[in-house]
C-alpha positions as CSV (number, residue, x, y, z in Angstrom):
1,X,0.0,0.0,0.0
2,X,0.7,3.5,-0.6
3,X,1.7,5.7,2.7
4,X,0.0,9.2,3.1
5,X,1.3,12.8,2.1
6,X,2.0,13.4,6.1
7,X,3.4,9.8,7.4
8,X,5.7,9.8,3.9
9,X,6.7,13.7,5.2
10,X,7.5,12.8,8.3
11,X,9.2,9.4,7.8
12,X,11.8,11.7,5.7
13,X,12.6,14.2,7.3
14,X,13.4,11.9,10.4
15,X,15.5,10.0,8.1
16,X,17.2,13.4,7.6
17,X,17.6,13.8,11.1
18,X,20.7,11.9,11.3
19,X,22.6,15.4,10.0
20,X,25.7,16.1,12.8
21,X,25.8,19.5,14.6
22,X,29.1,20.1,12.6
23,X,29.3,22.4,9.8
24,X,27.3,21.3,6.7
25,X,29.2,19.3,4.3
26,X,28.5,19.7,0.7
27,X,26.8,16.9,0.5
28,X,24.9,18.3,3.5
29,X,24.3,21.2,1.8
30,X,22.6,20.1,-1.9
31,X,20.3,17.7,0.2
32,X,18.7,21.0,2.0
33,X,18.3,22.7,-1.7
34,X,17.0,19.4,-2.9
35,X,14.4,19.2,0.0
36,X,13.5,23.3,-0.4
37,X,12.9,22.4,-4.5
38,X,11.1,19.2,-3.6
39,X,9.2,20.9,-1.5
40,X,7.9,23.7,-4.4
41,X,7.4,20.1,-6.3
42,X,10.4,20.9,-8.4
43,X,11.3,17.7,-9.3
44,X,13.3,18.6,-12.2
45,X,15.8,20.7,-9.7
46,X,15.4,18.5,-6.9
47,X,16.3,15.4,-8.3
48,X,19.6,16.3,-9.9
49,X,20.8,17.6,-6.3
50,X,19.2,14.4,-4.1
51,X,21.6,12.3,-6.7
52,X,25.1,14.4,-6.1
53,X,24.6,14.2,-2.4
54,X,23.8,10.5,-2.5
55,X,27.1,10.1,-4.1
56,X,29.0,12.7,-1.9
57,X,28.1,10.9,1.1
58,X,26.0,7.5,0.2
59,X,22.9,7.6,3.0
60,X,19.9,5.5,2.7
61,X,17.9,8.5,3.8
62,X,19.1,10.2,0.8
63,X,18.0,7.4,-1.1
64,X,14.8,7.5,-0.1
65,X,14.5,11.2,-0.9
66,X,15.5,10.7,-4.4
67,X,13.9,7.5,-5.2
68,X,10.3,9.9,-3.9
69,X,11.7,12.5,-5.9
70,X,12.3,10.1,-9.2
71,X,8.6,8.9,-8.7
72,X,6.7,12.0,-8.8
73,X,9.0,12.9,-12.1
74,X,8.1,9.4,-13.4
75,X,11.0,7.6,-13.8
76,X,9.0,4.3,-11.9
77,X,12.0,2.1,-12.6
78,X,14.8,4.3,-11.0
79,X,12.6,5.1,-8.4
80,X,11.9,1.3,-7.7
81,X,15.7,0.5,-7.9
82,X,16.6,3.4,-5.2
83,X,13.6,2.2,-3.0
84,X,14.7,-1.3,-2.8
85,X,18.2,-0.1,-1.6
86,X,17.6,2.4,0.3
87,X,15.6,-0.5,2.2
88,X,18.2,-2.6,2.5
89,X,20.5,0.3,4.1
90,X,18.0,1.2,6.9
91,X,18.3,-1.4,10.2
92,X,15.6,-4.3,10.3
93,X,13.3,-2.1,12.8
94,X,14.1,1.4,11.3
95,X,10.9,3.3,10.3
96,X,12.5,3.9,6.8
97,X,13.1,0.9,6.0
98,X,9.3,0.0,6.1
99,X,8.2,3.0,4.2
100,X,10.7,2.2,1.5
101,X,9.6,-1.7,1.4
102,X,5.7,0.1,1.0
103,X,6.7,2.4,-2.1
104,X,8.7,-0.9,-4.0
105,X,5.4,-2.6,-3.8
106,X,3.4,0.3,-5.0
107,X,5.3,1.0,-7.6
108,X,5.8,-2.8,-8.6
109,X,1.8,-2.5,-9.9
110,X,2.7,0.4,-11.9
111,X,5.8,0.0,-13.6
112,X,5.0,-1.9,-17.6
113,X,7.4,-4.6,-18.9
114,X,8.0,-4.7,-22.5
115,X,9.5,-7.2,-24.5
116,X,11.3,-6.3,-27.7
117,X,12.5,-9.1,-29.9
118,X,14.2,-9.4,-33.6
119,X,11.8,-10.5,-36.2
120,X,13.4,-13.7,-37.7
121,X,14.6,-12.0,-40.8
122,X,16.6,-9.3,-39.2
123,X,20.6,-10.4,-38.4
124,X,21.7,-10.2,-34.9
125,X,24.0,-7.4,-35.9
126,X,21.3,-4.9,-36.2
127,X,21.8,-2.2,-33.2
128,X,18.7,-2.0,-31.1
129,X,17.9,1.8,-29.2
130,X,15.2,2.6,-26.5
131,X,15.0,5.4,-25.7
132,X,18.1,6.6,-27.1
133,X,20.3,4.4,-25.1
134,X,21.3,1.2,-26.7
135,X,19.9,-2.1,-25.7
136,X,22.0,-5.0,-24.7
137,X,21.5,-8.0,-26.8
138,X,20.8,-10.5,-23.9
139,X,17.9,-8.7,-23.0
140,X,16.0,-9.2,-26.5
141,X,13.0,-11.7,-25.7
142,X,12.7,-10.7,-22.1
143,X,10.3,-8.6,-20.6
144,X,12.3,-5.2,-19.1
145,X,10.7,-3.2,-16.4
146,X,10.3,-0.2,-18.4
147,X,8.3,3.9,-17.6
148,X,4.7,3.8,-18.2
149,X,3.8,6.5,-21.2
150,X,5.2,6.9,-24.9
151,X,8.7,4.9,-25.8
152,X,10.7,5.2,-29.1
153,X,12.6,1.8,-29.9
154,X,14.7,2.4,-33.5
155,X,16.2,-0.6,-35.1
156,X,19.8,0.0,-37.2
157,X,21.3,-1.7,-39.8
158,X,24.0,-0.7,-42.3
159,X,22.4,-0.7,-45.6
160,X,19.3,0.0,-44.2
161,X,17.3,2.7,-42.9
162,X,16.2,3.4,-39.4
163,X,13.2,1.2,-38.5
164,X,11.1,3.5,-35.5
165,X,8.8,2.4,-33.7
166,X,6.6,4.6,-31.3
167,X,4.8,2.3,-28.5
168,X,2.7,3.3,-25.2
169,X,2.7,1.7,-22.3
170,X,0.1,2.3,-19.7
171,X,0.6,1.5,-16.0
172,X,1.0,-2.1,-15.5
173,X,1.2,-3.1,-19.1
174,X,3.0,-5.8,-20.9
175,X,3.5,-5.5,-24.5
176,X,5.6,-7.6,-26.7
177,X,7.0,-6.1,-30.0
178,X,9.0,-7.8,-33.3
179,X,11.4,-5.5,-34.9
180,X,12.1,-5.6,-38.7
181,X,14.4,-3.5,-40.2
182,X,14.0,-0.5,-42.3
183,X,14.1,0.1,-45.9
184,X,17.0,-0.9,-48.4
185,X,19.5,1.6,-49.2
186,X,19.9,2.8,-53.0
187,X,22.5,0.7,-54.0
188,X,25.9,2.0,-55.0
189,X,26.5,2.3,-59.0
190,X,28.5,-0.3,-60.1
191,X,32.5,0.5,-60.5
192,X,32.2,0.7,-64.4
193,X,28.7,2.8,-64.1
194,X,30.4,5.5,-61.7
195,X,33.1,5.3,-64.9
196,X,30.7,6.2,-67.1
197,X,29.0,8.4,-65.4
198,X,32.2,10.2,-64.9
199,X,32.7,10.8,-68.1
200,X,30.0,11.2,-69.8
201,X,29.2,14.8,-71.2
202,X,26.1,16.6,-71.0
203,X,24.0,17.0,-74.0
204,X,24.7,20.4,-75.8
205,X,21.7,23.0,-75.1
206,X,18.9,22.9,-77.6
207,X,18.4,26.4,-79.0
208,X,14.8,27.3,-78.9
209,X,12.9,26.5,-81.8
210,X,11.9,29.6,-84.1
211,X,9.0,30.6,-86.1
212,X,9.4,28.9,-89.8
213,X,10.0,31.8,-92.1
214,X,7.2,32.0,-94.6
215,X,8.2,31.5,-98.2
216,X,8.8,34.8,-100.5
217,X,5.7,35.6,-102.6
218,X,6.1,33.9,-106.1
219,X,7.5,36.7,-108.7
220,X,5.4,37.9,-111.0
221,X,6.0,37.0,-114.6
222,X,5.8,39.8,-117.6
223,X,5.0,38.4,-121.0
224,X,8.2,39.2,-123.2
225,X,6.4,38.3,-127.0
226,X,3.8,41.2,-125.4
227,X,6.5,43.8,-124.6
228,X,7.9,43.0,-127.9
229,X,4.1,44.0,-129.7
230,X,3.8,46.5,-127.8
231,X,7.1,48.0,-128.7
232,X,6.8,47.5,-132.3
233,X,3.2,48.8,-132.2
234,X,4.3,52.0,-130.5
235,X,7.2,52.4,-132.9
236,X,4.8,52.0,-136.5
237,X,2.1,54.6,-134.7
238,X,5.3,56.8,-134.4
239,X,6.3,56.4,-137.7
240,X,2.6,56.9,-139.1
241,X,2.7,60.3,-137.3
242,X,5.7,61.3,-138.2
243,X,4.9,60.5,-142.2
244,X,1.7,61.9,-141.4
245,X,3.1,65.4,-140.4
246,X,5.3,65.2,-143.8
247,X,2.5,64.5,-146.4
248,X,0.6,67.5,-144.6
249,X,4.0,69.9,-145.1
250,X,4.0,68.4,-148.5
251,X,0.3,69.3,-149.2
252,X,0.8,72.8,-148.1
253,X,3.6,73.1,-150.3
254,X,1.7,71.6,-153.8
255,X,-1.2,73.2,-152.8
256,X,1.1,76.9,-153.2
257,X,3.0,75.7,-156.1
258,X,0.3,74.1,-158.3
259,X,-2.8,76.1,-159.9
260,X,-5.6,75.2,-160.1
261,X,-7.2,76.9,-163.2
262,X,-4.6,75.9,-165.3
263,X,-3.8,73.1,-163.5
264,X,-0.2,73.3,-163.7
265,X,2.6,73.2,-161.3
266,X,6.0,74.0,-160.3
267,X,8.8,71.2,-160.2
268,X,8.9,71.6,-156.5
269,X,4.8,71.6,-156.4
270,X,5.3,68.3,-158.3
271,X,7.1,66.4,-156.1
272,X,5.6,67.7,-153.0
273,X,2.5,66.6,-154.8
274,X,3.9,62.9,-155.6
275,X,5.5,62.7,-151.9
276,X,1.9,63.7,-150.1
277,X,0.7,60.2,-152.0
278,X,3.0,58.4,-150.8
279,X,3.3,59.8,-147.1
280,X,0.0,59.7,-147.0
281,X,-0.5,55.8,-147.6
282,X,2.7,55.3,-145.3
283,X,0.8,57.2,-142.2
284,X,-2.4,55.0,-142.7
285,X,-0.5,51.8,-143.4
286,X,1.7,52.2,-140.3
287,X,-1.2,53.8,-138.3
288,X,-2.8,50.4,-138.6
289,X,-0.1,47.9,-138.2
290,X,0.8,49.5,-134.7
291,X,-3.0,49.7,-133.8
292,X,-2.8,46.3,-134.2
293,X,0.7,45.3,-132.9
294,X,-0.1,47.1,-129.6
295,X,-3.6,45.6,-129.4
296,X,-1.9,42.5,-129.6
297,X,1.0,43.3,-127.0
298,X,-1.2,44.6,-124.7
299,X,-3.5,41.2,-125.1
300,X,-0.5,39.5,-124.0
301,X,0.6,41.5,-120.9
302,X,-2.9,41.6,-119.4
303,X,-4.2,37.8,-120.1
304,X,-1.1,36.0,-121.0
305,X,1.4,37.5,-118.4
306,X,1.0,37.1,-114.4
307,X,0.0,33.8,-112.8
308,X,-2.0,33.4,-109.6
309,X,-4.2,36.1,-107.9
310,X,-2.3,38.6,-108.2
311,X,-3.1,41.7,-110.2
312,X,-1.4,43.0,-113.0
313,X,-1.5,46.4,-114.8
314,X,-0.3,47.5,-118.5
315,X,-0.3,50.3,-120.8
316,X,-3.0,49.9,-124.0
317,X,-1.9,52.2,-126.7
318,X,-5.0,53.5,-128.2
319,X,-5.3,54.7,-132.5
320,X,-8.7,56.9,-133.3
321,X,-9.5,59.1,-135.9
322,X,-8.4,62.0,-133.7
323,X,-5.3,61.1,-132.3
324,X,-2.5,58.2,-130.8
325,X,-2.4,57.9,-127.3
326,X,-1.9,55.6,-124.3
327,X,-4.7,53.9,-121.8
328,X,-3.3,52.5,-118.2
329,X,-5.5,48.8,-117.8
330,X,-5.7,47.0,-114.8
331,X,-6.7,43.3,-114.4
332,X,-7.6,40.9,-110.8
């Protein structure tokens, strides 16, 4: 059974009694600062100190302060441990030694045992931690006395990852847990991979891919036979106005030198006379062959000389009975 808040109070501090009258010792004095933190239920503080003095000056009266201090910090196992001998310090008859024998068997219903063993596939190499602290081999398969509450338990193997393994033990509790090992590792490259590896150069950068240039518009073709009409067309309407223009000088001229009464006329008359003729049926001849010549060339440049959609736009010379001139076409 548990002892009360006042008989535990009182059962320590007349274990503490046993102080001499002599100057404090060191040990002497971190057991009063452990008691004053105990006291303000810092156990954090107080424990620390109750464990220096115990090994200053070894007393089972210390013992039993820190072993009450370990237990309300929960470390049940510790606290068990430091119970038991600070039991077996106190004489057979000595009040502390019954208030230590009651707080082992308190704490022997509270404290879990957990068994951790290596699942069969796992080599006996693997390092075991709970805790942090290592576990000794021999102990695998047994149930430990262990702290009631949460527990890591990681499980190392070279080659392998970690294995962790989060258990909670409640007060009392036996649990039983097979450890496997963690993952694989990558494994290395093989010594003629790393080789090539090694050497093996990065691929050149790709330049980034451009727009395809569009293709240049087709180049319009110009007839050459219609140029060539055209040409010759423009040169006999040239030549019809220019003989044209003579036989009208040579008209003015018979027309002063000949009479008409007697129907005579000067040398000069004469020949101006026969040249008019012959002028005259030059202009009309040549008049009509370029008329037609340039009707042809420009036949030519407007049906015969662009391909595709694409417009195209020519010069028509034009012959009427009033004049030569030029007309500007344009075809689609």
């Amino acid at each position: 059974m548990r002892l009360s808040p006042f008989w535990m109070a009182a059962a320590i501090s007349f274990v503490a009694a046993g102080a001499t009258a002599a100057g404090p010792t060191d040990a002497e004095l971190l057991f009063r600062e452990a008691r004053k933190l105990a006291v303000a239920r810092d156990w954090a503080a107080a424990c620390p100190k109750f464990a220096e003095s115990e090994r200053l000056d070894p007393a089972p009266g210390t013992l039993l302060n820190l072993a009450d201090c370990e237990e309300h910090f929960g470390t049940l196992v510790s606290a068990r441990e430091h119970f038991a001998l600070a039991a077996a310090g106190f004489r057979q008859k000595d009040k502390g030694r019954a208030v230590a024998l009651a707080r082992v068997a308190a704490l022997d219903a509270r404290i879990a045992h957990l068994t951790l063993r290596l699942a069969p596939s796992v080599p006996p190499t693997a390092v075991v931690r709970k805790a942090g602290v290592v576990v000794d081999p021999a102990t695998l398969g047994q149930p430990v006395p262990a702290d009631p509450g949460s527990l890591d338990v990681v499980v190392s193997l070279t080659g392998h990852a970690d294995r962790k393994y989060t258990l909670t033990l409640g007060d009392g509790a036996n649990v039983q847990q097979e450890l496997d090992l963690g993952v694989p590792d990558a494994p290395p490259p093989r010594p003629e991979e790393a080789a090539h590896l090694a050497t093996t150069e990065p691929p050149p950068p790709v330049a980034p891919s451009l727009p395809p240039v569009p293709p240049p518009p087709p180049p319009s073709h110009v007839s050459l036979p219609g140029l060539g009409l055209l040409g010759l067309g423009a040169a006999s309407i040239v030549v019809g106005a220019v003989s044209g223009g003579l036989a009208l000088g040579d008209a003015s001229i018979a027309k002063s030198d000949c009479s008409k009464l007697s129907q005579t006329c000067s040398p000069t008359g004469h020949n101006a006379a026969v040249s008019v003729d012959t002028l005259s049926t030059v202009s009309t001849v040549t008049f009509i062959a370029g008329g037609v010549l340039a009707a042809a060339g420009g036949y030519f440049l407007l049906f015969r000389g662009s391909s595709g959609a694409s417009p195209s736009t020519a010069f028509v010379p034009v012959v009427s009975p009033v004049g030569v001139g030029a007309m500007l076409r344009r075809s689609f």
